[in-house]
N, C-alpha and C positions, 0 to 999 in steps of 0.2 A: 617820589616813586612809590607806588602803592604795589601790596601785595595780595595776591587771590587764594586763599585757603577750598580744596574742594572739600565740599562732603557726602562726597560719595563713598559708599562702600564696594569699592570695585570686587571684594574680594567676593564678597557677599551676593553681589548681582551676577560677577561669573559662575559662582557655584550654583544657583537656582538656574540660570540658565544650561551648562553643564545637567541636570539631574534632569530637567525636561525633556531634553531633546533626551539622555541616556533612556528615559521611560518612553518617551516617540519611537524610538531605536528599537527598544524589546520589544512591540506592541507590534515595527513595523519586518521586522524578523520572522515573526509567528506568522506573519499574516502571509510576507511571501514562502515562508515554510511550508506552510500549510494549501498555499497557491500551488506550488509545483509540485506536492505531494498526489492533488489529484491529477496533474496532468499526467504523470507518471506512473500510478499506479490505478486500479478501476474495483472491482469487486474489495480488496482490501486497504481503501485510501483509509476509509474512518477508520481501520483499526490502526493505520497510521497516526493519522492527526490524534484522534484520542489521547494519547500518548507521548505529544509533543511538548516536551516544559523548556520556559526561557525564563530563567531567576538572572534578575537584575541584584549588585550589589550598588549599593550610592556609596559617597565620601570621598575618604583619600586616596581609597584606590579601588574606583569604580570597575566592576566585572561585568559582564554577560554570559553565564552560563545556558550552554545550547544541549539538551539530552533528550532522551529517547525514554520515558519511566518503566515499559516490558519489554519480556524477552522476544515475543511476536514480532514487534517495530523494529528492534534493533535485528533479527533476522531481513525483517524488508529492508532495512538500511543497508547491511553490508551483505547481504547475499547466504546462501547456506547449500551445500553440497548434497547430492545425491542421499538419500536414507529409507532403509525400509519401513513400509509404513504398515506394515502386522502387526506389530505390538500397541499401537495406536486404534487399530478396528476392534481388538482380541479384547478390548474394555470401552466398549462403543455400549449405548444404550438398548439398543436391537438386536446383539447378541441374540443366540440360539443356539443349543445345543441337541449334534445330531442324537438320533435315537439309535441308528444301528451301531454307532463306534463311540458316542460320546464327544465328540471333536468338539467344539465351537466354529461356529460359521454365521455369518451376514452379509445382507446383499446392500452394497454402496455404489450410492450416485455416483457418477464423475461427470464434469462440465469440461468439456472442450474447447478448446482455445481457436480463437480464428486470426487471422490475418489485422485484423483492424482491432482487436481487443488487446488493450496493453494493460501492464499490473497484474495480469494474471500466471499462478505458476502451472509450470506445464507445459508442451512443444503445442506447436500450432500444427491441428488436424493437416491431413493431405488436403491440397486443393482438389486433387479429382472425388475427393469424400463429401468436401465444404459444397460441389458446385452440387451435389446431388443432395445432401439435405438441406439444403437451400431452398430449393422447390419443393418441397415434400409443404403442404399444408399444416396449420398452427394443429401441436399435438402428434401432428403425423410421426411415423418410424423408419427409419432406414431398414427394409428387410429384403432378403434375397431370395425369398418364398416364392416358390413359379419364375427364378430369372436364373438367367445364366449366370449373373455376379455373384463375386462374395466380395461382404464387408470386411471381413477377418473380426478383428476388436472392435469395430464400429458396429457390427449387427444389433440392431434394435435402436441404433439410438434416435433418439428423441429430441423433436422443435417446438422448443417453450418458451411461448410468448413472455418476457419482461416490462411491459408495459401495456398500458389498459386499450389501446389503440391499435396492439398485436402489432406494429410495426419494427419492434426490437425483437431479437428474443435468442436465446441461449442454446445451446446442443448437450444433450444429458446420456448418456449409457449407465446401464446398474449391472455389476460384477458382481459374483458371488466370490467372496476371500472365506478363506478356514485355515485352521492350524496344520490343513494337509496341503496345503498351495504351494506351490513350488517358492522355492526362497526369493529367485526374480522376480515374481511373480506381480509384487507388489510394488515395485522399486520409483520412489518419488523422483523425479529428474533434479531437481533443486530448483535455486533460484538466482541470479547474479546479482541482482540486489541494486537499488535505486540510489545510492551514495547522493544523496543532495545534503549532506552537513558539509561535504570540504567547499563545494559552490558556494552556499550560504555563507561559509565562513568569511571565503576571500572576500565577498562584496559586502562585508562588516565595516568597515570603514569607510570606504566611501558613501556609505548608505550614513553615517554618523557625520561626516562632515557639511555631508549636504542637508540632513537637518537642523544642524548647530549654525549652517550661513542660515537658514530660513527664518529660524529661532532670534537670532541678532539680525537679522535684516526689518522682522517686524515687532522687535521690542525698541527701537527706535524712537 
């Protein structure tokens, strides 16, 4: 009766195996992170993604740390509440200061939100506003000059082409803010925020198992 000594090093061949696929894992993490960051968010995805770290630990006790590195992302992550946005323009680089009272005052874009635009914070315009500057010509302005309507807050706004084909394009109005504006006046709606870490999270595992069968299926 003969005896078969192996020599292999299972221990050896497990742990490389193990650390590939964990580096497959964090490469394949980021990349669906980063996937459903833009489906979910639009003007602000890259300041998401920018900002997306996955540190792999290896050894004996292998980690995946999932974070968010600013404060910007982690607001698009978990959402943020209504806030006054005066003190924000009050040190804006376009500042001016009046001449008859001193105040400080500037005039700011805002981009309005529509129906089909996601990622963006902000309420989405009235549709009876959308369907009318909708038609308005690339450039053109929403005005109630010679009409029996009014815009109310929408007066003047503006249809600006985002792409060189003129086929997309944005809706713009400019506010004058100053330190005499009414305290509502300026008041940000917030945001609810995109939560794709606890999604990510749950399908961590079986996203790791099915590369470890793939990993040992073709080191064979």
């Amino acid at each position: 009766m003969s005896n078969y000594k192996s020599n292999l090093k299972l221990d050896e061949m497990v742990q490389n195996l193990s650390t590939q696929s964990l580096m497959q894992l964090a490469q394949a993490t980021k990349s669906a992170w980063a996937s459903s960051a833009k489906e979910a968010l639009n003007t602000t995805a890259n300041d998401y993604i920018n900002a997306i770290q996955v540190k792999l630990r290896t050894g004996s006790s292998p980690s995946l740390e999932l974070s968010l590195k600013d404060k910007w992302a982690n607001k698009l992550e978990a959402g943020f509440s209504p806030y006054d946005m005066k003190p924000f323009f009050a040190t804006g680089a376009n500042v001016k200061i009046s001449k008859e009272d001193g105040a400080w005052y500037t005039h700011v874009p805002f981009e309005h939100k529509t129906s089909s635009a996601t990622g963006r914070t902000g309420k989405v315009m009235p549709s009876a506003i959308y369907n009318e500057v909708r038609k308005l010509p690339t450039w053109g302005k929403l005005s109630s000059k010679g009409s029996a309507k009014s815009w109310g807050a929408y007066e003047g706004m503006q249809k600006i082409p985002t792409n060189a084909s003129n086929t997309k394009h944005s809706y713009m109005t400019v506010r004058t803010v100053s330190e005499n504006s009414p305290p509502d006046a300026f008041l940000h709606p917030g945001f609810e925020g995109v939560h794709l870490l606890e999604e990510l999270t749950e399908k961590i595992p079986d996203t790791f198992a099915r590369i470890f069968a793939d990993n040992n299926k073709y080191s064979r």
